[in-house]
matplotlib code that plots the C-alpha trace (Angstrom):
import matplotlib.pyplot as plt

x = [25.5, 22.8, 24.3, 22.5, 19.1, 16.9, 16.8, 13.5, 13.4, 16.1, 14.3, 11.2, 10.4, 9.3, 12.2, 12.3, 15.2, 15.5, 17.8, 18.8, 17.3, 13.9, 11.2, 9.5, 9.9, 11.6, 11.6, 15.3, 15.1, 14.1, 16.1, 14.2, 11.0, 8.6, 7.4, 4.3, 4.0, 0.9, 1.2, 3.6, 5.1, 6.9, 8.8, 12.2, 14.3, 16.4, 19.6, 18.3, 18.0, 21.1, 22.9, 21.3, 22.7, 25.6, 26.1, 25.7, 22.4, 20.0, 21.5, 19.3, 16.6, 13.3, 11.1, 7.0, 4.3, 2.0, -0.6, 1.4, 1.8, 5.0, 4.7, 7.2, 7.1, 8.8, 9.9, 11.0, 12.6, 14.2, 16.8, 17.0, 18.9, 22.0, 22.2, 20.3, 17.5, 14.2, 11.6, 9.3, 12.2, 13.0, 9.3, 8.9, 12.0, 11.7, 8.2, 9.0, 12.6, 12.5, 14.9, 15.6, 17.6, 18.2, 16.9, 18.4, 18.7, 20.3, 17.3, 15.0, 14.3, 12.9, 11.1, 9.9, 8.3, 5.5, 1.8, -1.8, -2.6, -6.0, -6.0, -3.6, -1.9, -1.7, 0.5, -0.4, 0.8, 3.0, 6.5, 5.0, 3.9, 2.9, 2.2, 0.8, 0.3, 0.7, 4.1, 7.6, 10.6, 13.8, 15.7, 19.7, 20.5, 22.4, 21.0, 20.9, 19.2, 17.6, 18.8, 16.1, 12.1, 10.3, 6.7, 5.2, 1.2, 1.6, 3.6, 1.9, -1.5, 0.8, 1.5, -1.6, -3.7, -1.0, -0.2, -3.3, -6.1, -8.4, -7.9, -10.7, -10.3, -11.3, -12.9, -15.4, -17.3, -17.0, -13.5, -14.3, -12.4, -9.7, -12.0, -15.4, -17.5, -21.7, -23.6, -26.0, -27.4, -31.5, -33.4, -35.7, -38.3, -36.1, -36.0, -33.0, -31.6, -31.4, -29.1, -26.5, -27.0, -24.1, -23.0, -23.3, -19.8, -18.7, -16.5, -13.1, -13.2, -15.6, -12.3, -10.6, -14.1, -15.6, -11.7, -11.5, -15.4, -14.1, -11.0, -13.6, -15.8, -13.4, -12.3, -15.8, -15.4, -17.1, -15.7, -14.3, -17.7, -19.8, -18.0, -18.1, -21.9, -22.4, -19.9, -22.4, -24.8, -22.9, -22.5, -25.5, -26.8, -23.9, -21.8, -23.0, -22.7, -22.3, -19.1, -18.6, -19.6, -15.8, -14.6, -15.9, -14.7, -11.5, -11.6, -13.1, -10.2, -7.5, -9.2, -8.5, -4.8, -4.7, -6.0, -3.9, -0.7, -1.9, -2.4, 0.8, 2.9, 1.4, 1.8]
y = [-20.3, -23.0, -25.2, -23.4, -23.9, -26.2, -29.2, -29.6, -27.2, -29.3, -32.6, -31.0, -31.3, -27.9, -25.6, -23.4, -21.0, -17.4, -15.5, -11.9, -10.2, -11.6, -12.6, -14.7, -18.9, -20.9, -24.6, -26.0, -28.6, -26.9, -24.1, -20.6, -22.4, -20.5, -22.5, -21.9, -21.1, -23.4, -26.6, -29.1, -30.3, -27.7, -27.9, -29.7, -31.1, -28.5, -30.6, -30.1, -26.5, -25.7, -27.9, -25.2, -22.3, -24.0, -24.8, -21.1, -21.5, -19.8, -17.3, -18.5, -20.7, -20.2, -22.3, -23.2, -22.8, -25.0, -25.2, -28.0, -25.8, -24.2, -20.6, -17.2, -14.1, -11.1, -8.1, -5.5, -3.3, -5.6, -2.7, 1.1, 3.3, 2.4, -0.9, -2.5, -4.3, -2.6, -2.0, -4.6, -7.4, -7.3, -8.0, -10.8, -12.6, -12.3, -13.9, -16.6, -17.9, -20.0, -19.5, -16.0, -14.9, -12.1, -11.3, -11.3, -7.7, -7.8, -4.9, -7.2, -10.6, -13.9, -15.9, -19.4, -21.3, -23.6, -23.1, -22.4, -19.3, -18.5, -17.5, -17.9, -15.1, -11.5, -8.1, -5.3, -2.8, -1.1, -3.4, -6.9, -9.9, -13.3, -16.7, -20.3, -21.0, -20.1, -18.0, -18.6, -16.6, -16.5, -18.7, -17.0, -19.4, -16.3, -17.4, -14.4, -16.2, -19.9, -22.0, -24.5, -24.1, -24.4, -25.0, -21.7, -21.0, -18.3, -16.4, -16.2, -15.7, -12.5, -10.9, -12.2, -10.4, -6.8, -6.5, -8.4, -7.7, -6.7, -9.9, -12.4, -16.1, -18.0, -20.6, -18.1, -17.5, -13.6, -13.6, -11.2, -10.6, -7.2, -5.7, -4.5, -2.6, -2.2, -4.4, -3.1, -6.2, -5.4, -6.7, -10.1, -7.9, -6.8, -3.1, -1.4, -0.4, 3.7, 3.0, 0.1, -3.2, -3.6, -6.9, -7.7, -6.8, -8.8, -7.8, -8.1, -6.8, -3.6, -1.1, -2.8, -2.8, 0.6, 1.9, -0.5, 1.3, 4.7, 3.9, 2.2, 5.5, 8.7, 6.1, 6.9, 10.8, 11.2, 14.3, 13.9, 14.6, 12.7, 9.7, 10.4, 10.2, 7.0, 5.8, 6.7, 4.6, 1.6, 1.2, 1.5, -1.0, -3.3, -3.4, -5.8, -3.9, -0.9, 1.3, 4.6, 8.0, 8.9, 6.0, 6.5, 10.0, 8.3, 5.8, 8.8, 11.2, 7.9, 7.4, 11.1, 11.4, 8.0, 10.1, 12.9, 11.1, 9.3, 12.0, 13.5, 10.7, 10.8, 14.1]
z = [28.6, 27.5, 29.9, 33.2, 31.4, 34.2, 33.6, 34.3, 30.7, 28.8, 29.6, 27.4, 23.6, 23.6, 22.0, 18.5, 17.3, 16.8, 14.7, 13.9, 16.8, 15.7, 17.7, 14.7, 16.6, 13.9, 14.0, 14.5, 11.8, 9.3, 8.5, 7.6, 8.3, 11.2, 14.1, 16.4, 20.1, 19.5, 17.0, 19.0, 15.8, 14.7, 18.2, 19.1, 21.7, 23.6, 22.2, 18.5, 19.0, 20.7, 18.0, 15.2, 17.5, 17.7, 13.5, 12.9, 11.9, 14.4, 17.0, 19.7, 21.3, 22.4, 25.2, 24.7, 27.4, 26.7, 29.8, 32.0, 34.6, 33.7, 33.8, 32.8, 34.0, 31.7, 33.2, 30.5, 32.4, 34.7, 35.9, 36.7, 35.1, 37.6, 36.4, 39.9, 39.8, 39.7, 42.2, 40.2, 39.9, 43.1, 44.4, 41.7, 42.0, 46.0, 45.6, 43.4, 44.4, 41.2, 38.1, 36.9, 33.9, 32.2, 28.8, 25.2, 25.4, 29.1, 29.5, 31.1, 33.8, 33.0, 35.8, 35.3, 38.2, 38.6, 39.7, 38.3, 36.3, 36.5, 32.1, 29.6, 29.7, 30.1, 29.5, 31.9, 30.1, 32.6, 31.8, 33.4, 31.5, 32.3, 30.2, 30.7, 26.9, 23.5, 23.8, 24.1, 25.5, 24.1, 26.8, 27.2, 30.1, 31.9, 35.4, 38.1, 40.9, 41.8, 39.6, 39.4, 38.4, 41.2, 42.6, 44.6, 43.9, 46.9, 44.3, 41.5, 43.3, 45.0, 41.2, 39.8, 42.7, 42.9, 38.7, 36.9, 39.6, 36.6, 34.6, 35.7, 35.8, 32.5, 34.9, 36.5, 33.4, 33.3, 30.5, 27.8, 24.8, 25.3, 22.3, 23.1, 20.8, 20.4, 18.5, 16.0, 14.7, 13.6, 17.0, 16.8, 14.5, 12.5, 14.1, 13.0, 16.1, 16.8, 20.1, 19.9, 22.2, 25.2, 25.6, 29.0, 31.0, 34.1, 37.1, 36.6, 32.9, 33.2, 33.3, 30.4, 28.0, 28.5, 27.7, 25.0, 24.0, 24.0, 21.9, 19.5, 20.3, 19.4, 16.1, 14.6, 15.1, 19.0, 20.7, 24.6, 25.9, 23.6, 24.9, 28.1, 27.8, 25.7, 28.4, 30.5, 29.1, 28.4, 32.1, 33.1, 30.8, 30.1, 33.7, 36.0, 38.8, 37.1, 38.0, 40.0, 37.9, 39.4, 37.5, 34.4, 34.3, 34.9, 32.3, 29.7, 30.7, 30.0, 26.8, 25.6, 27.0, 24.7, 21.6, 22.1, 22.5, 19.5, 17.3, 18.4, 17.2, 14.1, 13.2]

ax = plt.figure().add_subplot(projection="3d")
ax.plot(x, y, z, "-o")
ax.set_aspect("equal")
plt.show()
């Protein structure tokens, strides 16, 4: 069904292969050979790539974001357990009104539109992702709705602002890495430090970083409430402005359902 690809996506040099219910990009000239979502040349035409599909080689193709503006939207679980569209499809794909597909798996919705995305990218972490650069999705061509990519900033300001309200823009200065952890490099006189240094924490990633903290935290051996406390600390002196004491007993109580559920799988 490669044929009801847009052809605003056809008319790109931005296309790699799959095979084998992989997600490993391959490059559709060279056979067996792994591509990447960010060196241009080891992309191809959407013509090259469907000819590999189409000579047995590959079983499927794959488009590149890149930062021009194009941007996807992945819903894993595009469907209930009925077979109807979920409760998250239906508000994405009725914001956007721009080409929707389903997915390899026929589990989940594709959405590709137009607009700024204030960072690169981002998975939420509750079934909703969403890309400017440096991924690909495997492109079926089974179109559901709108057939054609369209322009519409309202819409991804709308799931930017309701699914990713904690993800900051990389313009405003305040994007932090999803890993924080203490430092405990010896201060300017060469003090070995009894208490680690915070890196300072901006809005917009204070939630994220203090649960990324106590995931670092109860690795090293801390019990619940010991990282509660150096929680505790690491707001005071790291979040600028610091966050409610409600909400770090929230983020501290996440942290250890995390660890248990964790432990239990592993046992």
């Amino acid at each position: 069904m490669f044929e009801r690809v847009p052809k605003t996506l056809r008319d790109l040099d931005r296309w790699v292969c799959v095979y084998d219910g992989r997600k490993i990009p391959y490059r559709a000239n060279a056979q067996s050979v792994a591509a990447s979502s960010t060196n241009p040349s080891t992309w191809a035409s959407f013509s090259d790539a469907v000819e590999e599909v189409e000579n047995g080689c590959y079983d499927g193709i794959g488009f590149v974001f890149n930062g021009d503006g194009i941007v996807g939207i992945d819903i894993d679980a595009g469907f209930d357990e009925d077979g109807f569209l979920s409760e998250l499809s239906c508000d994405c794909i009725s914001a956007c009104k721009s080409y929707v597909e389903t997915s390899r798996s026929g589990r989940g919705v594709h959405i590709l539109l137009r607009g700024k995305l204030p960072f690169s990218g981002q998975n939420n972490r509750s079934g909703l992702e969403i890309y400017r650069e440096g991924r690909y999705f495997i492109v079926t061509g089974k179109q559901m709705l709108y057939a054609d990519v369209v322009e519409n900033q309202d819409a991804i300001d709308y799931i930017v602002g309701k699914y990713f309200a904690d993800v900051p823009s990389e313009s405003d200065g305040e994007f932090a890495p999803r890993i924080y952890s203490p430092d405990w490099t010896p201060s300017d006189d060469k003090t070995i430090r009894v208490r680690p240094y915070y890196p300072e924490i901006g809005q917009g990633v204070r939630n994220v970083s203090l649960l990324s903290l106590a995931g670092h935290l109860r690795s090293c051996g801390y019990d619940a409430d010991e990282v509660y406390l150096e929680l505790q600390i690491a707001n005071q002196r790291a979040c600028k402005p610091p966050l409610s004491v409600e909400e770090i007993d929230r983020i501290a109580r996440s942290s250890e359902k995390y660890a248990q559920k964790y432990e239990e799988s592993d046992e």
